[in-house]
C-alpha positions in Angstrom: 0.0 0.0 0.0 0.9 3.5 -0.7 1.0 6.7 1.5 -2.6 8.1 0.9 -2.6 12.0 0.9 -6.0 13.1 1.9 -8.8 13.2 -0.6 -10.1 17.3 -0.9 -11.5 18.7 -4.0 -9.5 21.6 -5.8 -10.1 25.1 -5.0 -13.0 27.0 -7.3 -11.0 29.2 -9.4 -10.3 30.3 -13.2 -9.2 27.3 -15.5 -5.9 28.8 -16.3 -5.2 28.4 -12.5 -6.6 25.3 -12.1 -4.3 23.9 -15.1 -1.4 25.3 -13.1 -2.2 23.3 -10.2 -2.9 20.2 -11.9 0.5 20.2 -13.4 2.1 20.9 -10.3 0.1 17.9 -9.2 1.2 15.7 -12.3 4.7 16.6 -11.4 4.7 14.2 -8.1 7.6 16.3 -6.7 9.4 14.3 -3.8 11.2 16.1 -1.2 9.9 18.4 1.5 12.2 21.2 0.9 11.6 20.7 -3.3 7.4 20.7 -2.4 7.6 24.0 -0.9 9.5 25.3 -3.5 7.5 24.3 -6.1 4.3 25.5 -4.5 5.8 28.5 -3.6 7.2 29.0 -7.5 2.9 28.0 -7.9 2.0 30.4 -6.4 4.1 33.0 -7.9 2.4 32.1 -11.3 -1.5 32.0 -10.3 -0.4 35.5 -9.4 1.5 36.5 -12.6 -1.4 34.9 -14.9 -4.6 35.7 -13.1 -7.0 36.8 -15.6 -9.2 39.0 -14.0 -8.3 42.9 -12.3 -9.7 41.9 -8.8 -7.4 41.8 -5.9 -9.3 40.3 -3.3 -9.9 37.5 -5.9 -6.7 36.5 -6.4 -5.8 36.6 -3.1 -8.2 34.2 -2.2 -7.4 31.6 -5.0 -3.9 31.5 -3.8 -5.1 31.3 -0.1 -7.5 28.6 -1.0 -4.9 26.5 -2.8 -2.3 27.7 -0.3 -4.8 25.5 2.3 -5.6 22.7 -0.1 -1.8 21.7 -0.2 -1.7 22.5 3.5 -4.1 19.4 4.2 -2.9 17.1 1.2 0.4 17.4 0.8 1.2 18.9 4.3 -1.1 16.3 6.1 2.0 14.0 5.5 4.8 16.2 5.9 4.0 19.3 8.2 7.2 21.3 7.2 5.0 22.2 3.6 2.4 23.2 5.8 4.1 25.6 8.2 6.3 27.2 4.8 2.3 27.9 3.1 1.5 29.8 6.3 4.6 31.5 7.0 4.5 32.4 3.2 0.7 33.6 2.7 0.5 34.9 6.5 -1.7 37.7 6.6 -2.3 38.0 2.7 -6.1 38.5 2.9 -5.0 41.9 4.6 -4.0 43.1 1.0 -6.9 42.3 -0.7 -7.8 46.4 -1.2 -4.3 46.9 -2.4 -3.8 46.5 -6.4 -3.4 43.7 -8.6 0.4 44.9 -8.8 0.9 44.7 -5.2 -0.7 41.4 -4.2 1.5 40.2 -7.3 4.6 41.5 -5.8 3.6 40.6 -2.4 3.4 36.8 -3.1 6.8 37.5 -5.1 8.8 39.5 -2.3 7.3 36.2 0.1 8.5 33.7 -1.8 11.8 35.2 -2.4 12.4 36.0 1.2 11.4 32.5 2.0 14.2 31.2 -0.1 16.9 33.6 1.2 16.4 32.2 4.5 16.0 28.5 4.0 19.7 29.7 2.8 20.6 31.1 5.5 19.5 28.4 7.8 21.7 26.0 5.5 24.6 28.1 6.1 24.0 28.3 10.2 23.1 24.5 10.2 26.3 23.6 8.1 28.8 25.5 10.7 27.2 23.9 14.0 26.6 20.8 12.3 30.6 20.8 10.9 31.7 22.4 14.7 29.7 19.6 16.2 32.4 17.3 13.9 35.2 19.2 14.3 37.0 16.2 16.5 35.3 13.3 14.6 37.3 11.1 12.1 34.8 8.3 11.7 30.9 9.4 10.9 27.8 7.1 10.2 25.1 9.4 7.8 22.1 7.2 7.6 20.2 7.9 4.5 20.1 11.3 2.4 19.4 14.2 3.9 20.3 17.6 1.9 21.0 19.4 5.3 23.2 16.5 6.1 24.8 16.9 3.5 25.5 20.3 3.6 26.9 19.9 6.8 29.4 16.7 5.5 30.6 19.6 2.5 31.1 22.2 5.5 33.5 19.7 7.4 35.2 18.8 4.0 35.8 22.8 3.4 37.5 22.9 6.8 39.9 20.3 6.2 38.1 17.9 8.1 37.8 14.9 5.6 36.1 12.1 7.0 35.9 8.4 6.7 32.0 7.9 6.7 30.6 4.6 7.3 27.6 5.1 4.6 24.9 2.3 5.2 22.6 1.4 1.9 19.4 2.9 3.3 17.9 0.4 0.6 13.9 1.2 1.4 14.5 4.4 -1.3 18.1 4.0 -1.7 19.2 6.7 0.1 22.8 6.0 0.6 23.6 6.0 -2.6 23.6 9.7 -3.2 25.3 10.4 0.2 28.5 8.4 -1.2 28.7 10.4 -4.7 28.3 13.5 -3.0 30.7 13.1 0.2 33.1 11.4 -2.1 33.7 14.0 -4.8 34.3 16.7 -1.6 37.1 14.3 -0.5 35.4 12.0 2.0 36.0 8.7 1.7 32.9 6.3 2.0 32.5 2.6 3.1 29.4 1.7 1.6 27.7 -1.3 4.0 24.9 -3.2 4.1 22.0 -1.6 6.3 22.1 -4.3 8.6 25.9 -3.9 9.1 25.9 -0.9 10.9 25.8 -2.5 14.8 29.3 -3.8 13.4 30.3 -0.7 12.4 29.5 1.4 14.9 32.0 0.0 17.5 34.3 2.5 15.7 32.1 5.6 14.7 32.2 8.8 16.2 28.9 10.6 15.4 26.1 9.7 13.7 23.7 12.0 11.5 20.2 11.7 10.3 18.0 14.3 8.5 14.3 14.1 9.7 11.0 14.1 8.2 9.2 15.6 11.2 10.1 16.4 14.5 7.6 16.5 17.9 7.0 18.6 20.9 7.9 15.4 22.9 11.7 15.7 21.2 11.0 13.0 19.1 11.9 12.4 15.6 10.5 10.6 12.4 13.1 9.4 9.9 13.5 6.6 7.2 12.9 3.1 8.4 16.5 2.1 10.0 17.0 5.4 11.7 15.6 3.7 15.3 17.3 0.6 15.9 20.0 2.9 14.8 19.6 5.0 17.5 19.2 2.2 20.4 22.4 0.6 18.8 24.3 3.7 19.5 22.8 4.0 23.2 24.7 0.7 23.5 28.3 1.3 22.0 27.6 5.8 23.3 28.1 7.2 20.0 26.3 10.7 19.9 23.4 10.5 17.8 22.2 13.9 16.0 19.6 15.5 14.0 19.9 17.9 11.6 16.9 19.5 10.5 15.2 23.5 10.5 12.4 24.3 13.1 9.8 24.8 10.1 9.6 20.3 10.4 7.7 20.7 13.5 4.4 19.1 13.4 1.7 21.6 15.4 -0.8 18.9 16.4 2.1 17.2 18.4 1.7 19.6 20.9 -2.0 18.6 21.6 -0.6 14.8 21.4 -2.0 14.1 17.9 0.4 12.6 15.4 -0.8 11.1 12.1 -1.3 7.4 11.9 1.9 5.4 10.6 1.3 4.8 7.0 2.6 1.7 5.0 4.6 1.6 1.8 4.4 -1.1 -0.7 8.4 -2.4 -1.1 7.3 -4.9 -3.9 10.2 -2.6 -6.4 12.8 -2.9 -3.2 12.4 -6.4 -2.5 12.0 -8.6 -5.9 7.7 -8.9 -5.7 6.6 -10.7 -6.7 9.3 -12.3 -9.2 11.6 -13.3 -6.5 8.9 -15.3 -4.6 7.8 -18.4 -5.0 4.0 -18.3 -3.9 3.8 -14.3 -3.9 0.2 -14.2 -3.4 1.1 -15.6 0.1 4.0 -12.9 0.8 3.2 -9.8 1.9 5.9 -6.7 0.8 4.5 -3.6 2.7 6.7 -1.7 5.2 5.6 1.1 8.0 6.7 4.3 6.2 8.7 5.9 9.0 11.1 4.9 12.3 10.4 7.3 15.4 13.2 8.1 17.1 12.3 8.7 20.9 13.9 11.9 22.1 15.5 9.8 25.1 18.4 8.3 22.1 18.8 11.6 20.3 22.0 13.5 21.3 21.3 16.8 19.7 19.4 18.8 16.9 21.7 20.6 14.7 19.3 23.5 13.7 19.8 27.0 12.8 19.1 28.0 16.5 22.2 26.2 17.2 22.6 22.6 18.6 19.6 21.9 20.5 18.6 19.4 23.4 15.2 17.3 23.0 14.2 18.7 25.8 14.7 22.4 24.3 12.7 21.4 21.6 9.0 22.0 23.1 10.0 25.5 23.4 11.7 26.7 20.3 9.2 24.9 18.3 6.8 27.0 20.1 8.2 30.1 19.4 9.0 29.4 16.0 5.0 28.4 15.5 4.3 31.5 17.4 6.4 33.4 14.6 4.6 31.9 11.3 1.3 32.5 12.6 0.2 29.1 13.9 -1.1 28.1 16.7 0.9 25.0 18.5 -2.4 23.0 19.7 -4.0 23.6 16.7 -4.8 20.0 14.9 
């Protein structure tokens, strides 16, 4: 079975707009950071190519589909929520201006937006290489671009690493990691996933990205990323995450979290050609590993390197600054 984004009917607005959507949609972007991008470049265009002269009209198509990929495609991944808030905040207050300037509103937002995701890469990249700055040895379990960016920071201090790279085979995401590091003068044993206890008896630091982070300190990551983290309980090895406050999902504050999903592994795992009675094998995989906030040494975030139990409230204050309300579900 496949993650289900939420069923919700398209926003009512001019057919030009709608055809942007649906080809936004058609696109089947991956990647938090490359969704809000997109939707933010989305809504950039409704603006540029509405068809009519009415402000307030066109401030209300791009809230409406601001909130329809707020509960689809942020129902998943809350960070694409949080960025449509923070980016349309307050827009229905310029609904008297001109066309003009709700045009180069949405524009100024979005490019604003992008300057500091930026920003926070930079910030993230220095703790994050700082946090490193004694390590020789470091496990990166499965790609995450602010990971990364903090393995290329290290590199440009003279810090090259031996990383201990496991395969991350549910969406090959170690893969990537090795070209990367490599070609900034890492060198990389790649390892089968279920090679890393072995492994980490000589590892100094491991690094995750995360999907979404909780007001508990809690994380969500790729399937591997807990046993991962009791394994380095075991042997001490610190045990960060690198992420940007904007991953935060709201409802956790209220204790709501949405439901584990399942993803269908037939492509990963030979189904049903490999089998011999497939119709009797079943191929589906939960979609996520939480990460209790009891294993996790630190987030690397732009705030600095952060305890789990600093989390609750920095989150806070960073919901508090987008306009959202932390118990809201």
């Amino acid at each position: 079975m496949e993650n289900v984004i939420p069923v919700r009917a398209l926003p009512e607005v001019p057919e030009v707009v709608r055809g942007l959507i649906e080809t936004y949609l058609r696109s089947k972007t991956l990647g938090a950071s490359r969704n809000i991008r997109e939707i933010n470049d989305l809504f950039c265009a409704i603006a540029n190519q509405w068809p009519g002269q009415s402000s307030a009209e066109l401030a209300r198509a791009v809230l409406e589909t601001g909130e329809y990929f707020a509960a689809t495609r942020g129902a998943n991944t809350p960070a694409i929520g949080n960025a449509i808030r923070l980016v349309l905040k307050d827009l229905d207050k310029l609904a008297g201006s001109s066309l003009e300037a709700v045009r180069a509103a949405i524009s100024q937002r979005r490019d604003e937006f992008n300057a500091q995701s930026l920003r926070n890469a930079e910030l993230m990249a220095e703790y994050g290489a700082n946090v490193l700055e004694h390590a020789q040895v470091v496990l990166p379990f499965d790609y995450s671009s602010t990971v990364q960016v903090i393995l290329k920071r290290a590199a440009e201090k003279g810090n090259h690493l031996r990383l201990i790279v496991p395969e991350s085979r549910v969406i090959d995401g170690g893969r990537p990691i090795a070209n990367e590091a490599t070609a900034w003068g890492h060198s990389v044993d790649f390892v089968l996933d279920m090679a890393f206890a072995y492994h980490l008896r000589i590892v100094d630091a491991v690094l995750i990205g995360a999907e979404t982070i909780f007001a508990d300190g809690d994380t969500w990551n790729t399937i591997g990323s807990y046993p991962l983290a009791e394994l380095c309980q075991i042997y001490h090895v610190p045990y960060y995450v690198a992420t940007e406050l904007i991953k935060i999902d709201p409802r956790s504050f209220a204790g709501i979290r949405r439901p584990l999903k399942w993803r269908d592994c037939a492509k990963v795992l030979g189904h049903p050609d490999r089998f011999a009675n497939p119709e009797k094998v079943s191929v589906a995989n939960p979609d996520m590993d939480n990460v209790p906030g009891r294993l996790i040494t630190g987030y690397i975030t732009p705030k600095g390197v952060l305890l789990p139990q600093q989390i609750p409230s920095e989150c806070m204050a960073y919901l508090a600054s987008i306009g959202v309300s932390p118990l809201e579900p």
